[in-house]
C-alpha positions as CSV (number, residue, x, y, z in Angstrom):
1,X,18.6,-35.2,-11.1
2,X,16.4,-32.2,-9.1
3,X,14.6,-30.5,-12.3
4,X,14.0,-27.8,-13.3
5,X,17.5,-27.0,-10.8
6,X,20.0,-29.5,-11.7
7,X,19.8,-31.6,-14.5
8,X,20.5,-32.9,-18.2
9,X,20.5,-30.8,-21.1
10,X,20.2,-33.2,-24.4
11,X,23.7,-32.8,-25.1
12,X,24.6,-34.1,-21.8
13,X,25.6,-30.7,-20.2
14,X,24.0,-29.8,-17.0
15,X,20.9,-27.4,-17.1
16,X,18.5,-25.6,-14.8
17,X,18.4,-22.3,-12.2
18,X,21.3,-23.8,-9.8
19,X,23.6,-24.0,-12.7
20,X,21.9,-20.3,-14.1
21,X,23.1,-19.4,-10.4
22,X,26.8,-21.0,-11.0
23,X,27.2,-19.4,-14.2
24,X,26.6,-15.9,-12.8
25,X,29.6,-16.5,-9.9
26,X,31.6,-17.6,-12.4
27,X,30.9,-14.7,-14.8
28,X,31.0,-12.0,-12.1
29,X,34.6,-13.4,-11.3
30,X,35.9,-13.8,-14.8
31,X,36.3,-17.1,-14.7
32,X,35.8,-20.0,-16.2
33,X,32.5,-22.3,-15.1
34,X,33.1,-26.1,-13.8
35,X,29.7,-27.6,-12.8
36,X,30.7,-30.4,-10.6
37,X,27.7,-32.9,-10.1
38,X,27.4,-33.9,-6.2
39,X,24.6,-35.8,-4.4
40,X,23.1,-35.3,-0.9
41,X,25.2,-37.7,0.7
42,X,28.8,-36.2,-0.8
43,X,28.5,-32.9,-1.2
44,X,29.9,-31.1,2.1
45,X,32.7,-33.2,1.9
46,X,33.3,-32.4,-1.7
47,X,33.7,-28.5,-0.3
48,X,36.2,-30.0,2.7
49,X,38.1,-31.7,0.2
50,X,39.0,-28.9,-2.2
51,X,37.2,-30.8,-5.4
52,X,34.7,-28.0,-5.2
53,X,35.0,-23.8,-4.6
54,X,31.2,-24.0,-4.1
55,X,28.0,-25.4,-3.2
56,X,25.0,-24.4,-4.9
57,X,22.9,-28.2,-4.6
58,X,19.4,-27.7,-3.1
59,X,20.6,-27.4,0.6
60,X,18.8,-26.8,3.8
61,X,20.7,-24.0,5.6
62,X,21.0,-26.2,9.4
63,X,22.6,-25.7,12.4
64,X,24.2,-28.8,12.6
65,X,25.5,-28.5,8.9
66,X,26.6,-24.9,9.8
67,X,29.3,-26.2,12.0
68,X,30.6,-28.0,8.7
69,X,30.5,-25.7,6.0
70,X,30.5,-21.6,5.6
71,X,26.5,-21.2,4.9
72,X,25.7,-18.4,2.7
73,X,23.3,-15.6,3.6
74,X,20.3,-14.4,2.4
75,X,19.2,-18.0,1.3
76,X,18.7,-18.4,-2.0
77,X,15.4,-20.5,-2.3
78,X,12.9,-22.0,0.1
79,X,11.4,-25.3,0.4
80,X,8.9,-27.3,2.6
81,X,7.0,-30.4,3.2
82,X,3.8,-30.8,1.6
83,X,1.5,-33.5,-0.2
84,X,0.8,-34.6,-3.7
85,X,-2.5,-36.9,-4.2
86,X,-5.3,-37.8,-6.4
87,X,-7.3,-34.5,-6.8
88,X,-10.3,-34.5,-4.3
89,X,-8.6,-36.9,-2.3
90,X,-7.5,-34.8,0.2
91,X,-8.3,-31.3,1.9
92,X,-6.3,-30.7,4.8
93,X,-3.3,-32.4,7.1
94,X,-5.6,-34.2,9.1
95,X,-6.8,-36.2,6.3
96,X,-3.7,-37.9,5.9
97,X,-4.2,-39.5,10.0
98,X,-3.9,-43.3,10.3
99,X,-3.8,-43.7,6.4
100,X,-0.5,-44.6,4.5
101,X,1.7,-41.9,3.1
102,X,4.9,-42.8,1.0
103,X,8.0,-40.6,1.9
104,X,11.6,-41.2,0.8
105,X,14.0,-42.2,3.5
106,X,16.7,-40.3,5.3
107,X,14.2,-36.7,5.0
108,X,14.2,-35.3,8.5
109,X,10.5,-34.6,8.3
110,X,9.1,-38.3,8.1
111,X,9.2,-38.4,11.8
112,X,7.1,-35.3,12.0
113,X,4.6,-36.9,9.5
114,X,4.0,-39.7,11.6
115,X,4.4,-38.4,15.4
116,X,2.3,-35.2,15.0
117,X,0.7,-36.4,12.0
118,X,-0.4,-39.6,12.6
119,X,0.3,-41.0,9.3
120,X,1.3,-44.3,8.5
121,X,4.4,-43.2,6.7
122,X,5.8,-46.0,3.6
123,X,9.3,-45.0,3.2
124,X,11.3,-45.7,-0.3
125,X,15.1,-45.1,-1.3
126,X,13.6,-42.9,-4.3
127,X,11.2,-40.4,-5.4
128,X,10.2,-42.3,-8.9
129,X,9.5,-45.8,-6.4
130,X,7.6,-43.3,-3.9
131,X,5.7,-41.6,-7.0
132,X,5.0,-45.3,-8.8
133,X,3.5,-46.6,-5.5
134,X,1.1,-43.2,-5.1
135,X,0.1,-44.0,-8.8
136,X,-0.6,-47.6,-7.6
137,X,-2.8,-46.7,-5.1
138,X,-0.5,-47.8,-2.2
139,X,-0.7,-44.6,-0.3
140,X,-2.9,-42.0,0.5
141,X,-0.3,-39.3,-0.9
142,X,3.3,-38.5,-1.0
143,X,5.0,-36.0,1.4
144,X,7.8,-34.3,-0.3
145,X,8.9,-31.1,-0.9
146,X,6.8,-28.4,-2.7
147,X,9.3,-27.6,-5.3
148,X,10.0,-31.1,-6.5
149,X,6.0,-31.8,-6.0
150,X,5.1,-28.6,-8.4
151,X,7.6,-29.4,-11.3
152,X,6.3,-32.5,-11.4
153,X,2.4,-31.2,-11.6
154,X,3.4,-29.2,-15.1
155,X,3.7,-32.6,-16.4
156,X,1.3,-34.8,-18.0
157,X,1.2,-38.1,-16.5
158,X,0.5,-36.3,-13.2
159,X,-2.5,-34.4,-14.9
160,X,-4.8,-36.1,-11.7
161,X,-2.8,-35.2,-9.2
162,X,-2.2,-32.0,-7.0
163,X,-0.7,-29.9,-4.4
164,X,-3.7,-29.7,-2.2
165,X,-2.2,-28.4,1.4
166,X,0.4,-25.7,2.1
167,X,3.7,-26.5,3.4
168,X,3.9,-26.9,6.7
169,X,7.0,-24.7,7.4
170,X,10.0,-23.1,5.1
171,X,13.3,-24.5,4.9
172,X,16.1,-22.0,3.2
173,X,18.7,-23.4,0.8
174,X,22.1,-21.8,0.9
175,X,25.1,-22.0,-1.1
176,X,27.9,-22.5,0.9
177,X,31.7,-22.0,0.9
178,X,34.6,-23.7,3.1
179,X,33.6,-23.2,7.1
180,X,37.4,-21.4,7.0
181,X,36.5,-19.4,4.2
182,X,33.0,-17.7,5.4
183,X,34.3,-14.9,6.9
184,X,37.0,-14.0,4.3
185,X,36.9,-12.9,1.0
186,X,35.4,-15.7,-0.5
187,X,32.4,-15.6,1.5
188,X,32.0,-12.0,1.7
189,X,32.3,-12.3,-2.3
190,X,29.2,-14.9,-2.2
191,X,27.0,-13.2,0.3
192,X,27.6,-9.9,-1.8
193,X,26.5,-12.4,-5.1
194,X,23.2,-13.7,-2.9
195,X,22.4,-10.7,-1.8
196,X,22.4,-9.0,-5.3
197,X,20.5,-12.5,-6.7
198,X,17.4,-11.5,-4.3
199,X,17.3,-7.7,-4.6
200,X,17.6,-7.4,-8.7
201,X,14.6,-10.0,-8.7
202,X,17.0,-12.6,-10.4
203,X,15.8,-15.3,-8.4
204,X,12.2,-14.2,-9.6
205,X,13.6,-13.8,-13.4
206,X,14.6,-18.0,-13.0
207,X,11.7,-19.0,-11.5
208,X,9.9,-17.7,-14.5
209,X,12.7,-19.0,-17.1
210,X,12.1,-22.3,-15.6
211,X,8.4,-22.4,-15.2
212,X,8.7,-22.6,-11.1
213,X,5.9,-21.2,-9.2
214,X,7.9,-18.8,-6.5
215,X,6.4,-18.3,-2.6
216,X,5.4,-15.5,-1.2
217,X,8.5,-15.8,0.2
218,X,10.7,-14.4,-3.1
219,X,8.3,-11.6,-2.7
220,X,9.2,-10.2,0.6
221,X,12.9,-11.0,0.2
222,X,13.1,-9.1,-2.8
223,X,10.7,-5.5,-1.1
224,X,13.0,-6.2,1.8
225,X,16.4,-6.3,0.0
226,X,15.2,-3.9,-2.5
227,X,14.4,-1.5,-0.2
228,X,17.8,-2.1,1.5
229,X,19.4,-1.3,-2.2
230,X,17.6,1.5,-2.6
231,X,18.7,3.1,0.4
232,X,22.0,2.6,0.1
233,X,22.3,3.5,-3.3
234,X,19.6,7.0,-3.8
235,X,21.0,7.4,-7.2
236,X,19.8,3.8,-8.6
């Protein structure tokens, strides 16, 4: 349920770029592609269990969860905290001091929000509760991150809203293979596919498919990798 990366098709298959990205392992391998759907809270032990190869699920690259799992580099996407609110509403950070925000629990940057921020943070256990409360004029705005926050701007009912502050920092997502596996062939395999996802601009080629705005970020991964393909390779 994170579109335009995971989710429905009409005919009940699963859609988006992190399934785009799934397909193209599978394809590159010759073998057949088994989206498995996971969630936040199951998806690392999914990978220990041996129900999945792969992750490819919208997650931060950590240091705690790197002593878990076989993280992937480069990343494949980047993500950070920002705000969506009532246009004019708000111009900077500051504005959101001593005024109530509405966050979803369990995201590790709440605590930033409200110790450095000085917001009065409104925590829900989902985004549409968080979202239905900003409509009904319950908070000030609601901290999320950007990617979510600008799919949902390209649609109607958020016509009033925007994204009026930059993210406060990037976080990279990684796909990730079994901790044991990183520094075999399977990882190897997968930081060869990552690599070649940022330096042929296919990451910029889905972002565009899917109507996602990239970051400067894509930008200066693909001149830097680019350049590192070009190097390597003076015939291409």
């Amino acid at each position: 349920a994170f579109k335009p990366w995971s989710f429905p098709a009409p005919d009940g298959t699963m859609q988006g770029i992190e399934v785009d990205l799934g397909k193209s392992v599978a394809d590159a391998l010759g073998v057949k592609f088994e989206p498995v759907i996971i969630t936040s809270a199951n998806r690392m032990q999914f990978l220990q269990q041996g129900k999945i190869d792969l992750i490819i699920g919208g997650m931060y690259d950590t240091a705690e969860r790197r002593k878990i799992v076989g993280m992937i580099e480069p990343a494949y996407w980047t993500s950070g905290p920002t705000l969506m609110a009532k246009k004019g509403v708000i111009k900077n950070w500051k504005d959101i001091a001593n005024k109530p925000v509405c966050g979803k629990q369990g995201n590790y940057y709440n605590k930033q929000v409200e110790t450095e921020l000085h917001a009065n943070l409104i925590s829900f256990t989902g985004n549409t509760e968080a979202k239905e409360a900003l409509r009904a004029g319950k908070c000030i705005a609601w901290v999320y991150d950007d990617v979510s926050i600008m799919a949902d701007l390209t649609l109607p009912e958020w016509a009033d809203y925007e994204m009026p502050v930059p993210v406060l920092y990037d976080n990279p997502w990684a796909a990730a293979v079994p901790l044991e596996d990183l520094n075999k062939g399977w990882g190897a395999f997968m930081a060869g596919m990552a690599y070649r996802w940022q330096a042929d601009g296919k990451l910029i080629e889905l972002a565009k498919k899917w109507n996602v705005k990239p970051s400067e970020w894509f930008t200066q991964m693909h001149d830097k990798l680019h350049w590192d393909t070009t190097y390597l390779n003076p015939k291409k």
